[in-house]
C-alpha positions as CSV (number, residue, x, y, z in Angstrom):
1,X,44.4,96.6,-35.5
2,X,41.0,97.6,-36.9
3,X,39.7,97.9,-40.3
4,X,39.9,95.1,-43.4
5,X,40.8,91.7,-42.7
6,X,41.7,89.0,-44.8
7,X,41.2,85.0,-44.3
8,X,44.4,82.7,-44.5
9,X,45.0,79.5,-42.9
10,X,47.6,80.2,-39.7
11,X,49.9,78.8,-41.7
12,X,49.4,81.0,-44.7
13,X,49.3,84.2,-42.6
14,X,52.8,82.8,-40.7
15,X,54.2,82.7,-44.7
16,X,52.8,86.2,-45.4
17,X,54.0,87.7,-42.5
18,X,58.1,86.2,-42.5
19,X,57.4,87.8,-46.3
20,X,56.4,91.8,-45.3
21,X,59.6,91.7,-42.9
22,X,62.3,93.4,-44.0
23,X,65.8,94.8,-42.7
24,X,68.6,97.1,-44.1
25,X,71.7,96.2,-45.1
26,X,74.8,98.6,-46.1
27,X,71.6,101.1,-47.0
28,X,69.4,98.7,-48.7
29,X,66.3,97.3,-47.8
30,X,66.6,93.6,-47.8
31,X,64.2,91.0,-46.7
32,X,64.9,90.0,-43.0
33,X,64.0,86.2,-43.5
34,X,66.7,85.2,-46.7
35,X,64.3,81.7,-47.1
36,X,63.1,78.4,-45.4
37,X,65.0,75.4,-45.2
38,X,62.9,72.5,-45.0
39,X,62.1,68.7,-44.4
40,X,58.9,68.2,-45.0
41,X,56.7,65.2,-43.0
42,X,53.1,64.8,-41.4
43,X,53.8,67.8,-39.1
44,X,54.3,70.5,-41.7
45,X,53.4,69.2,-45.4
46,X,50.6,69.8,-45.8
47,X,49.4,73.1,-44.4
48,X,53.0,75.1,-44.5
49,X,54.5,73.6,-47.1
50,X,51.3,74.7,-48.7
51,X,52.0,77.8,-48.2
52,X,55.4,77.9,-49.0
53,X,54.9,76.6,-52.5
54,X,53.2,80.1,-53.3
55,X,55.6,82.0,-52.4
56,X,58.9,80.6,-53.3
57,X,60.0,83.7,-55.5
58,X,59.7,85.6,-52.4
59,X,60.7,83.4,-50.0
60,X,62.8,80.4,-51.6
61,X,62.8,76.6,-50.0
62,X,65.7,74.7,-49.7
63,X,65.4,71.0,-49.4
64,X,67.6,69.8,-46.8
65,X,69.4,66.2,-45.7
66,X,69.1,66.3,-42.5
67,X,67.9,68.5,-39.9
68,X,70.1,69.3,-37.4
69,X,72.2,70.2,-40.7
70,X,69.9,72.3,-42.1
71,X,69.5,74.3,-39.0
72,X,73.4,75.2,-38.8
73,X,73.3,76.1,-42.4
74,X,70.6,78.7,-41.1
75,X,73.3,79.3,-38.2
76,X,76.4,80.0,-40.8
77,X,74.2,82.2,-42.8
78,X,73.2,84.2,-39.7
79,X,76.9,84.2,-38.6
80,X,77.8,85.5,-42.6
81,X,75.1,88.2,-42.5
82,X,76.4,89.4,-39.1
83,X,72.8,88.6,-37.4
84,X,71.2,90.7,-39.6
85,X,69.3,88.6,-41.8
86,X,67.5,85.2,-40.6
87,X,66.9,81.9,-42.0
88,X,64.2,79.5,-41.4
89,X,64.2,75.9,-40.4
90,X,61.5,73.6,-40.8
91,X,60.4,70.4,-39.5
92,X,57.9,67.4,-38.9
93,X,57.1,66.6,-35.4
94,X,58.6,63.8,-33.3
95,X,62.3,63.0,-34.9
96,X,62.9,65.8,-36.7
97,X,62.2,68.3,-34.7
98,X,64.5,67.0,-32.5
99,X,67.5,66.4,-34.8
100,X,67.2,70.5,-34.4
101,X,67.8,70.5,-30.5
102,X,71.3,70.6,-31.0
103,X,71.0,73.1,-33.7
104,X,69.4,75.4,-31.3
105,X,72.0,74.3,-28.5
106,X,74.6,75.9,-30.9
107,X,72.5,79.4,-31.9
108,X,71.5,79.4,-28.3
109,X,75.2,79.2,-27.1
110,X,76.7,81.7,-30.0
111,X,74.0,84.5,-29.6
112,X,72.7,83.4,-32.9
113,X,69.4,83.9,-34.8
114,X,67.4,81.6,-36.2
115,X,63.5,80.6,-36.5
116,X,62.9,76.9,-35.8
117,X,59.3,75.9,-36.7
118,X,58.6,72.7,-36.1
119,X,55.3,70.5,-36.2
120,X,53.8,69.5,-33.1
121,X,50.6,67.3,-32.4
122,X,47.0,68.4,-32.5
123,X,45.5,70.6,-30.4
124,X,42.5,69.3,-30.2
125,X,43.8,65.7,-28.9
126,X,41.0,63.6,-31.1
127,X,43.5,61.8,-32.7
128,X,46.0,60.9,-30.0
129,X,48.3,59.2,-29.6
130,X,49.7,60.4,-33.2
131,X,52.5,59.4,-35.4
132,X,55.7,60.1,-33.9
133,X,53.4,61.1,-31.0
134,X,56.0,60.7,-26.8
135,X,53.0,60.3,-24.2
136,X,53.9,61.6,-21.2
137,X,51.3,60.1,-18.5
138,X,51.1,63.2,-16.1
139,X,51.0,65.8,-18.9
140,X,49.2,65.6,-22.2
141,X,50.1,69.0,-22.8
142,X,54.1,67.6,-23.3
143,X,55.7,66.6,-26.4
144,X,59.2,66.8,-27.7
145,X,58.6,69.7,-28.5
146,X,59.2,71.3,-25.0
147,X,62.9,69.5,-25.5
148,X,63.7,73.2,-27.4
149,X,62.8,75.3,-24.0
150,X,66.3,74.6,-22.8
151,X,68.1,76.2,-26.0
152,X,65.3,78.9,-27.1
153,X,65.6,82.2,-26.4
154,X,62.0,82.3,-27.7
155,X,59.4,79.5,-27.0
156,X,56.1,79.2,-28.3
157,X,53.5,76.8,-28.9
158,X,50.3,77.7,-31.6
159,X,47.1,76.5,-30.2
160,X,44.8,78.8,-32.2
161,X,45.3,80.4,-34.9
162,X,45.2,84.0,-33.9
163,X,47.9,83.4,-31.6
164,X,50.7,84.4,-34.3
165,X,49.8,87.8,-34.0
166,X,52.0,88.5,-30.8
167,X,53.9,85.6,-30.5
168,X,55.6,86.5,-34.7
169,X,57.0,90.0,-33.6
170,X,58.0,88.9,-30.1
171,X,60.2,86.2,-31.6
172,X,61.8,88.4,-33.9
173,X,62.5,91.0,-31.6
174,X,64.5,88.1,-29.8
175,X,66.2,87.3,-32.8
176,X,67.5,90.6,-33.1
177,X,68.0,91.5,-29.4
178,X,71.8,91.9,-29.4
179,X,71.4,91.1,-25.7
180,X,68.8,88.4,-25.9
181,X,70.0,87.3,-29.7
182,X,69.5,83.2,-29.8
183,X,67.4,81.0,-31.1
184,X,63.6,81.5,-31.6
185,X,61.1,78.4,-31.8
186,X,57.5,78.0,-32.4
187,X,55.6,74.9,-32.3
188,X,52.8,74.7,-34.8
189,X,50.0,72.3,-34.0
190,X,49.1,70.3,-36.8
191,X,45.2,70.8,-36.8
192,X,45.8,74.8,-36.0
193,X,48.1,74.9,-39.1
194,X,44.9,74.3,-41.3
195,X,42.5,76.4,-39.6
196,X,41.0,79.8,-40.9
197,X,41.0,83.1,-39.1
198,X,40.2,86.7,-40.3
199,X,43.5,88.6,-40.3
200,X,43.7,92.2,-40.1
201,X,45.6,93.5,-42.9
202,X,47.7,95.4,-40.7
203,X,49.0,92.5,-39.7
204,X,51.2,92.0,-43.3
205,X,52.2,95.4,-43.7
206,X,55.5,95.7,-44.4
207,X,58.1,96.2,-41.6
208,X,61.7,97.4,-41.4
209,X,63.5,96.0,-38.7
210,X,66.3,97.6,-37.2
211,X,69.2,96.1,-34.6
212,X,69.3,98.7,-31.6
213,X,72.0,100.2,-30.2
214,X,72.0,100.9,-27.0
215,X,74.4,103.2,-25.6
216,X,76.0,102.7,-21.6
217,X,75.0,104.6,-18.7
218,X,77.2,107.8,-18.6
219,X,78.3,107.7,-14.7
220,X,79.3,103.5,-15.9
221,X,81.0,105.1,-19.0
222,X,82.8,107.6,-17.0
223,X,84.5,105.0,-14.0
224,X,85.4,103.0,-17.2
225,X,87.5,106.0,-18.4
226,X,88.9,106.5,-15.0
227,X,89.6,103.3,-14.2
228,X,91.1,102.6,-17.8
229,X,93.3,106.1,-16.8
230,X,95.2,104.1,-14.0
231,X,96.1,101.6,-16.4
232,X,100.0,101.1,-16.8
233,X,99.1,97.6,-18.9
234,X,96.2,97.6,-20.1
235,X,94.5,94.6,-22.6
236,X,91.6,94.6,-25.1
237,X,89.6,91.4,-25.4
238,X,87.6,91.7,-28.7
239,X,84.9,89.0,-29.2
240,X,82.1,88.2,-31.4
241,X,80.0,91.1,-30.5
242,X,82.8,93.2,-32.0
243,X,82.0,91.9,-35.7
244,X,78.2,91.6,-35.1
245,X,78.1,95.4,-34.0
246,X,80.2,96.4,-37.2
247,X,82.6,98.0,-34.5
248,X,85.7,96.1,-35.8
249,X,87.3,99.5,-37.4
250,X,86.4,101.7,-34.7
251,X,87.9,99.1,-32.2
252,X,91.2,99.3,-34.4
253,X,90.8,103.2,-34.0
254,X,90.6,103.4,-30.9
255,X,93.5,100.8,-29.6
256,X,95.9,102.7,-31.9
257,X,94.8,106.3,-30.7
258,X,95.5,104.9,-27.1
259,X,98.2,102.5,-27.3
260,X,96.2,99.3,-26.2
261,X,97.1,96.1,-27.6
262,X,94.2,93.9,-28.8
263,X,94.1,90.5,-28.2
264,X,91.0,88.0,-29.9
265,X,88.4,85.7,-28.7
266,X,87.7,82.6,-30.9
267,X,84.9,84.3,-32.2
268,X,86.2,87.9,-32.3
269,X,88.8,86.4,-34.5
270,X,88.8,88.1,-37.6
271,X,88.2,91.4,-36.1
272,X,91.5,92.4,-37.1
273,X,93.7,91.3,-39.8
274,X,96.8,89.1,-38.7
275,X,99.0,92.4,-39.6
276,X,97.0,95.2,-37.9
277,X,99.5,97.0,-35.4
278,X,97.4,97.0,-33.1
279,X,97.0,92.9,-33.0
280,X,98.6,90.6,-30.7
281,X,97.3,87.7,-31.5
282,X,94.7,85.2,-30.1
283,X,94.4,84.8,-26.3
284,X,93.7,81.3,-24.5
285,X,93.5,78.0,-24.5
286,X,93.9,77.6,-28.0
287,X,95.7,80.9,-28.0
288,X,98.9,82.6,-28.7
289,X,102.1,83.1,-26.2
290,X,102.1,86.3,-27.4
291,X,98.5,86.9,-26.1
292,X,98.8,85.2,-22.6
293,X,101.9,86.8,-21.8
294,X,100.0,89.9,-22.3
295,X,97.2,88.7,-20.3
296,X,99.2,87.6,-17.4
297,X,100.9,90.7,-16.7
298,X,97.6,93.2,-17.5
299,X,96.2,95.3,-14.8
300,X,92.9,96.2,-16.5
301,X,91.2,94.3,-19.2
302,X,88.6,96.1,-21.5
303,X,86.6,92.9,-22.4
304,X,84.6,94.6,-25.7
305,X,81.7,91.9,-26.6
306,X,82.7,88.4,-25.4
307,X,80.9,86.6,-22.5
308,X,84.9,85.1,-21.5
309,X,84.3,81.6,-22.0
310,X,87.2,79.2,-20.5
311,X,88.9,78.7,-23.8
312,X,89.1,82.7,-23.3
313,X,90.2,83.2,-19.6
314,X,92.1,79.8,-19.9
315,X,89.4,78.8,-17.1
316,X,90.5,82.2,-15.2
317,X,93.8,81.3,-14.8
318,X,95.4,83.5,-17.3
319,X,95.1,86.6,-15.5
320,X,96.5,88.5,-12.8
321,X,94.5,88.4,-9.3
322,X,94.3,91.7,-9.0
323,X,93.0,92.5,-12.7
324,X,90.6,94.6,-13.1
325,X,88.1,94.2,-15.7
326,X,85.8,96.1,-17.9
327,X,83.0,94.5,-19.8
328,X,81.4,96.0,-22.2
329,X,78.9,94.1,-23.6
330,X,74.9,94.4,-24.5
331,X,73.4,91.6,-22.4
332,X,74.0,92.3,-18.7
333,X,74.3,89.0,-18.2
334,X,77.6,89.1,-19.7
335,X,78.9,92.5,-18.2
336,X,78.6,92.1,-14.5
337,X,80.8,88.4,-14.8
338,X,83.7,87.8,-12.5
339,X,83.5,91.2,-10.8
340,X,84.2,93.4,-13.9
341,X,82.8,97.3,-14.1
342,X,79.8,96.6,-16.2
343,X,79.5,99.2,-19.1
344,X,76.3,97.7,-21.1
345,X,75.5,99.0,-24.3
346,X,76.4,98.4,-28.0
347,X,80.4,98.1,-28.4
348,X,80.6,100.3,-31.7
349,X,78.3,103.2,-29.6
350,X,80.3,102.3,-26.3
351,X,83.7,102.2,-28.0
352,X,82.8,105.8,-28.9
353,X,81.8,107.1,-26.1
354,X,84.3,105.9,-24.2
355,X,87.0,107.2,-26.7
356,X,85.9,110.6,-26.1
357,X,85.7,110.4,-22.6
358,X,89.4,109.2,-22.6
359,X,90.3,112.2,-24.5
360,X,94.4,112.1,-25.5
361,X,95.4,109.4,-23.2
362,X,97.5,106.9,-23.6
363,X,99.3,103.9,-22.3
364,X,102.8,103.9,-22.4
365,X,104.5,103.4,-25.4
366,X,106.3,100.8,-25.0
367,X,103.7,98.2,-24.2
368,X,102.8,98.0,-27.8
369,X,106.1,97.6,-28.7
370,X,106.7,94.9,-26.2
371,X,102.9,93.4,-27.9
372,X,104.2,93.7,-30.9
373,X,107.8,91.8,-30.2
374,X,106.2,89.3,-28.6
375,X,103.8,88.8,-31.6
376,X,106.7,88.9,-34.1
377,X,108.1,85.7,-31.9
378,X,104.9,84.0,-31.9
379,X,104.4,84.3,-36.2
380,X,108.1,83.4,-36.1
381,X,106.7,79.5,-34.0
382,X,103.9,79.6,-36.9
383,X,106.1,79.9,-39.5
384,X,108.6,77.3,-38.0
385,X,105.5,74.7,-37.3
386,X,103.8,75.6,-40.3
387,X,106.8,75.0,-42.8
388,X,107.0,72.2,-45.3
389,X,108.9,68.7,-44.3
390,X,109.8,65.3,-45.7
391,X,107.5,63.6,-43.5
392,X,105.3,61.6,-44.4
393,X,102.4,62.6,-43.1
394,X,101.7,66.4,-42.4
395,X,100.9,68.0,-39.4
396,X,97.8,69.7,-38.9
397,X,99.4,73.1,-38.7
398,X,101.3,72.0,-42.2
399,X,98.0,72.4,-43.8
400,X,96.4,74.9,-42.0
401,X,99.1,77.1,-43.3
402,X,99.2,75.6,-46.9
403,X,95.5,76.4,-46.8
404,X,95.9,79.7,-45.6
405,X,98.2,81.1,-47.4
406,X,96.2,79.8,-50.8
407,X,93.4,81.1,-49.9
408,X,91.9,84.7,-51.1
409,X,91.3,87.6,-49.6
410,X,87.7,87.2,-48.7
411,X,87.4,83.6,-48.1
412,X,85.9,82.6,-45.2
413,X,87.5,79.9,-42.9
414,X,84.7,77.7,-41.5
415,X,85.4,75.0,-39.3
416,X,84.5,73.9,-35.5
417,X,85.2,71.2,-32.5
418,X,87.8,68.9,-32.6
419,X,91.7,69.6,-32.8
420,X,91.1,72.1,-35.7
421,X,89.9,75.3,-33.6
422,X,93.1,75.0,-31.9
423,X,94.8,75.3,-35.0
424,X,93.4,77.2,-36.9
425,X,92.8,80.0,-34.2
426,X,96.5,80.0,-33.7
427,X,97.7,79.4,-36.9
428,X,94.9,80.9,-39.8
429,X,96.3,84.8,-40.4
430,X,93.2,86.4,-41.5
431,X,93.3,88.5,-44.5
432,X,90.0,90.8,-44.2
433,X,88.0,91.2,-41.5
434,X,85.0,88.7,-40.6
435,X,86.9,86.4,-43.1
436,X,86.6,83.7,-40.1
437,X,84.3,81.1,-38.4
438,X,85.3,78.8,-35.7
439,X,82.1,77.5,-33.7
440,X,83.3,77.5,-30.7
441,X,80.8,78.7,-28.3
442,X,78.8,74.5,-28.4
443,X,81.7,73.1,-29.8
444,X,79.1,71.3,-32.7
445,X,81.0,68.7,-34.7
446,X,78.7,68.8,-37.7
447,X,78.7,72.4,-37.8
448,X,81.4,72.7,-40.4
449,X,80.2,71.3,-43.8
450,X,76.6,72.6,-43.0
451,X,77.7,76.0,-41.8
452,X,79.8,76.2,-45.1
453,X,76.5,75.6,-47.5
454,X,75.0,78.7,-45.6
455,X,78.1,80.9,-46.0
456,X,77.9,79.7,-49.6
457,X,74.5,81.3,-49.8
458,X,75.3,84.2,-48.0
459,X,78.3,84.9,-50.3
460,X,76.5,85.5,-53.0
461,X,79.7,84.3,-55.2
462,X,81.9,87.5,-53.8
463,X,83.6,84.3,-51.7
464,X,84.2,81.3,-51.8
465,X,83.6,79.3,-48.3
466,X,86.5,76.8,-47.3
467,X,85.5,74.2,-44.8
468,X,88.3,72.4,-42.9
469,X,87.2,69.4,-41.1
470,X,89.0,66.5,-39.1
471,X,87.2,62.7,-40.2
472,X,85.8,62.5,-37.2
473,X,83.3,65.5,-37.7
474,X,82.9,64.2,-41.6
475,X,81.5,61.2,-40.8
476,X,79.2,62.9,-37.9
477,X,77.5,65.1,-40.8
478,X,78.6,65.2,-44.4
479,X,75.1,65.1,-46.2
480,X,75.2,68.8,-47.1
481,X,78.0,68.1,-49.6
482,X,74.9,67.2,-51.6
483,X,72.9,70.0,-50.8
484,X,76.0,72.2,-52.3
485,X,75.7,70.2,-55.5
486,X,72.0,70.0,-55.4
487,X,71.8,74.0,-55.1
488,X,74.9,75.6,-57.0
489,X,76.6,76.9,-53.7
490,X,80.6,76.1,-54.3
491,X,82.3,75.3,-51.4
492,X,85.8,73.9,-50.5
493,X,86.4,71.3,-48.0
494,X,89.3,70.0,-46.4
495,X,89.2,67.1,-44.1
496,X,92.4,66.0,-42.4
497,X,92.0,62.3,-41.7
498,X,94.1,61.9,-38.4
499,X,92.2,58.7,-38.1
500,X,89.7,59.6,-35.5
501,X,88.6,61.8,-32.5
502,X,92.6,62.7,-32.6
503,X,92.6,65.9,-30.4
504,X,90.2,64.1,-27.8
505,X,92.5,61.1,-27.5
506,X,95.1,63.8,-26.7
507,X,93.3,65.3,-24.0
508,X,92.7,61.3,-22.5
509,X,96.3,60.8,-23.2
510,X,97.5,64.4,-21.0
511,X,95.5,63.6,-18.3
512,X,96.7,59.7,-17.3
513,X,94.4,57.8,-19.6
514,X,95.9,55.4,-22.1
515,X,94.2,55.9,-25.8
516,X,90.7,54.3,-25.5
517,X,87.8,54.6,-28.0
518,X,89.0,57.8,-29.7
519,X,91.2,56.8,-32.5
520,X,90.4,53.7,-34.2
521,X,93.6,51.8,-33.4
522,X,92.0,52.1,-30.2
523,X,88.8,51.0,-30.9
524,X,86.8,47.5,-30.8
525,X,87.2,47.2,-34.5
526,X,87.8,44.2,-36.8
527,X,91.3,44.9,-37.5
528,X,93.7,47.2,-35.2
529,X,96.5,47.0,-37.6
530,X,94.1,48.0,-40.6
531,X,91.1,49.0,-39.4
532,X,88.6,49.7,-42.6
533,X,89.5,53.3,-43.8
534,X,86.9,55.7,-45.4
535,X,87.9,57.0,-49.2
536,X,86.4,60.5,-48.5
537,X,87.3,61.8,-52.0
538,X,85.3,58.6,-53.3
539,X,82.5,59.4,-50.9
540,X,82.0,63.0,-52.0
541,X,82.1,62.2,-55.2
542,X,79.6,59.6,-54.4
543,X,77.4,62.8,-53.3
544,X,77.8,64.9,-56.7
545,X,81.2,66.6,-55.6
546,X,84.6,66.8,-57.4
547,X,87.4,65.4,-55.2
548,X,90.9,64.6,-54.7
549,X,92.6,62.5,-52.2
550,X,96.4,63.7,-51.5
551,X,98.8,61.1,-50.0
552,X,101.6,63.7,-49.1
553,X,101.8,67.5,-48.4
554,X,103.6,67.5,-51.8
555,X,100.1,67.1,-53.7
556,X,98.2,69.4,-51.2
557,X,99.7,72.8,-53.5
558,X,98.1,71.3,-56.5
559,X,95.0,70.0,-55.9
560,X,94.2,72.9,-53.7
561,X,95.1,75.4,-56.9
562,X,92.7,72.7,-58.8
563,X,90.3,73.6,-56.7
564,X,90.2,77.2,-57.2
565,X,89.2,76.2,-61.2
566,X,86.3,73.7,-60.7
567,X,82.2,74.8,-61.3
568,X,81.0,73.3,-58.0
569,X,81.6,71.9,-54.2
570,X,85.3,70.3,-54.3
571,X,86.9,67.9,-51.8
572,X,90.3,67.5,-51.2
573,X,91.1,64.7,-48.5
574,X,94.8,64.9,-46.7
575,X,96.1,62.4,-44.0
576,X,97.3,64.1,-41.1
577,X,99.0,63.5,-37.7
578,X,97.5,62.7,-34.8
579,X,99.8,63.5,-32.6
580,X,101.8,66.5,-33.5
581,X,99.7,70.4,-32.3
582,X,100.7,74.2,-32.0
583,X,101.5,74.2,-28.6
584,X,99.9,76.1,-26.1
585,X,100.6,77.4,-22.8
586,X,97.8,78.3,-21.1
587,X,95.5,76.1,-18.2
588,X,91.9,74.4,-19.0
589,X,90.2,73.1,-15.9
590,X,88.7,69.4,-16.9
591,X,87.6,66.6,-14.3
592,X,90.2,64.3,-13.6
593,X,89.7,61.3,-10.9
594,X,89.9,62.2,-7.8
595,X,91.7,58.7,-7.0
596,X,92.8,55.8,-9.1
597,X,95.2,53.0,-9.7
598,X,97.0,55.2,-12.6
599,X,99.8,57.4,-11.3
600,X,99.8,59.0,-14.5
601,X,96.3,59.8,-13.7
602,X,97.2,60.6,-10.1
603,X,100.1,62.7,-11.5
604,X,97.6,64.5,-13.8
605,X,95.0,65.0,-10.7
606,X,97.9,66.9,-8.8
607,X,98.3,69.2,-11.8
608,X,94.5,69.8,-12.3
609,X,94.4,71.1,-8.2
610,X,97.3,73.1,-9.0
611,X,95.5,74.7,-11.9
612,X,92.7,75.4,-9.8
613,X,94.6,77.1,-6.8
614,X,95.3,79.7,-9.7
615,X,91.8,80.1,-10.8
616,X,90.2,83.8,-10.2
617,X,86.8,83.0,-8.4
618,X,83.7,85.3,-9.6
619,X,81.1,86.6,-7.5
């Protein structure tokens, strides 16, 4: 890069540059980085958020609460934009850059971009040991910072200020790998974040940045069609790289033209509406019966953009033995799992390719038909579970389906851990496509009410985010309420109070373990019989929020249509049951004692071995 340069702090050239890069988006240039959420402290006040301040009509600030929220805020938006536009989380050093660990855990684990910039400690070591400052006696080259290694797909630290030059466009090439797509995080030295350094121009010119697709390896592409040609029951898995390659149509396309039923992943859920033809309903752990029976009985399995996680494969019980797979996937990694033909390249390119090379096949007729009875049974157990009941207390599924079936159109379902995935990936009928997120992939309680303020600002008002939450994950992280408030973003949340980790204290319960430390009954608390109980309406209103607490399923109708009328973040609180799920029917492999005093334990351990005799071993 010859010719003119211009002087800027690092920190002000890093500002400039996330400014010039840009991306399109249904044909029209956007900016690639939407804005910057931000704590600010000694590590990053006063050289970036210098910076920032100048350019906050370009590249807007948002203050956040906390950050590990703030981070999955960035990590809903990316989700909303379908990883094609970024957001920005920044930090101080020492605590708060680690509060975005876990963040990164969950962008890492979910193929998910997002720039983490964090302060770090100077480079030139005069001032050691600073502020907030972890020694480590064998390495003064260490701080917390390194902690982010584990979950980065992209790792840098900024010594000297010229440094940006490469290590910018390498971590947004990361960020938009779709087989390296993940996290990307850059440590900025405090005294290098002030220092000057003659740019070259070139640097900041603007750049449109395109997401590749790369297309398969004919001679893979062609045993796929072969192999898919023997097929007398053959399966589609769709997962998240389905919606994040805008394939979702062509996917639909092509399991109608050839007869395949499709079965989702917890993230490809919302590929399909709950009605498509060709959809048979979510497969796994927290799947359908419909689904699994499919599964069982399939001879080859075209796995379309999901890295078959356990909750997926039901730990790799829920096959056949002799199933043969096909994974088509953009990260290798992924592709060549558990012996499958690996077809690597881009699923709506792949899906195309291979649709072609199939020519006017089909599968035999009437395995749709059987996919589609066995669906029409399954929404038939919905509809009996999800049905109003004079109890007193509704179940979870009561409310998913209350909350579903008031919901519009384009509302997007956000939730994550606890016993809601489960439910709501069984029991939520999506009504337009990529109308759904259930992180799943880190299992983050936390993620919900955060990931809801960045679907907020993704929506741009054409949707209204609704957030469905158990207590447990409300009182983990809730602080974002206020950043809804604070900002204008209108969300609605749910939270079914179950009176603790609920689902948890089931799994303890099915495996031997009497209830300990999960629900508060169980709990060293002051009170057993009445242990203290949390007003969540009174506590988001607390934060700026309208709320409502319902005391049956009977008020749930109205203060849900209320909440459809309100001008900001509403919260409707709903007591739930604890003890009453969908049920399931496939295997999850989970440690259980190998002896003990319990026979209910014992009697659980015997199960476990038996679920592990089934599993299909990779290689």
């Amino acid at each position: 890069m010859g010719g003119s340069t211009v002087r800027l702090t690092m920190a002000q050239a890093l500002v400039r540059y996330l400014c010039n890069q840009f991306t399109e988006m249904n044909g029209e240039r956007v900016s690639l980085f939407a804005g910057v959420f931000a704590i600010f402290g000694h590590g990053n006040v006063t050289c970036l958020s210098e910076a920032l301040e100048a350019v906050q009509d370009r590249l807007p600030t948002w203050r956040g609460q906390n950050e590990q929220s703030m981070a999955l805020a960035a990590i809903g938006f990316a989700k909303a934009r379908r990883r094609r536009q970024i957001m920005v989380a920044t930090s101080s050093i020492g605590p708060g850059a680690l509060n975005m660990v876990t963040s990164a855990g969950v962008a890492h684990a979910n193929r998910l971009p997002v720039l983490l910039l964090a302060g770090d400690t100077f480079a030139n070591r005069v001032p050691d040991p600073v502020l907030q400052q972890v020694e480590h006696f064998g390495n003064p080259t260490m701080t917390v910072n390194d902690a982010f290694k584990a979950v980065s797909r992209y790792w840098d630290r900024i010594t000297l200020p010229e440094q940006i030059i490469s290590s910018l466009p390498q971590a947004i090439a990361a960020m938009l790998d779709p087989a390296d797509c993940g996290p990307a995080f850059i440590a900025l030295c405090q005294d290098t974040q002030e220092k000057a350094f003659d740019y070259p121009e070139a640097f900041f010119e603007p750049t449109i940045w395109n997401i590749p697709r790369p297309r398969p390896d004919r001679r893979k592409l062609e045993e796929a069609a072969k192999l898919l040609r023997t097929a007398k029951r053959p399966l589609i898995i769709a997962g998240g790289g389905v919606r994040y390659s805008l394939a979702e149509e062509r996917v639909a396309d092509f399991a109608l033209k050839h007869g395949i039923p499709i079965v989702e992943t917890i993230a490809g859920k919302g590929t399909l509406t709950h009605h498509h033809d060709a959809h048979a309903g979510p497969i796994g752990v927290v799947g359908s019966t419909s689904a699994n029976a499919l599964a069982a009985k399939a001879d080859v399995v075209l796995a379309i953009g999901t890295r078959l996680q356990d909750f997926t494969t039901g730990s790799w019980t829920a096959f056949d033995p002799n199933a043969k797979f096909i994974a088509v996937n953009t990260a290798r990694f992924d592709a060549v799992k558990h012996r499958a033909l690996a077809v690597v390249g881009d699923a709506l390119e792949t899906v195309q390719e291979l649709d072609a090379s199939l020519g006017d096949w089909r599968a035999a007729p009437d395995l749709m038909t059987e996919a589609r009875a066995l669906f029409a049974e399954w929404n038939r157990l919905l509809d009996e579970r999800q049905a109003p009941t004079n109890a007193p207390v509704p179940t979870y599924a009561q409310v998913v389906g209350a909350v579903n079936q008031w919901a519009g159109p384009k509302d997007v379902m956000v939730t994550a851990a606890g016993g809601l995935p489960g439910e709501v990936a069984k029991g939520w009928r999506v009504k337009s496509p990529g109308s759904f997120d259930c992180e799943f992939g880190f299992s983050c309680m936390g993620y919900e009410i955060a990931a809801g303020w960045g679907h907020a600002m993704a929506s741009r008002g054409d949707y209204t985010p609704i957030v469905m939450v158990g207590d447990g994950s409300y009182m983990m992280m809730n602080s974002d309420i206020y950043s809804t408030v604070l900002t204008g973003h209108k969300m609605v949340v749910v939270v079914c109070d179950n009176g603790g980790f609920a689902v948890i204290n089931r799994l303890q319960n099915f495996k031997g373990i009497p209830g300990f430390n999960n629900l508060l009954a169980d709990c060293r608390v002051v009170s057993k019989d009445h242990p203290p109980h949390v007003d969540f309406a009174k506590h988001a209103e607390a934060m700026g929020a309208l709320a409502r607490h319902c005391e049956s399923f009977a008020e749930l109708n109205g203060a849900l249509d209320w909440a459809r009328t309100t001008d900001r973040t509403t919260v409707i609180s709903i007591a739930t049951d604890a003890f009453a799920w969908v049920p399931g029917d496939a295997d999850w492999d989970v440690g259980v004692p190998e002896i003990s005093t319990r026979e209910a334990v014992r009697e659980a351990r015997a199960l476990q071995d038996e679920i592990r005799n089934k599993q299909r071993v990779g290689v």
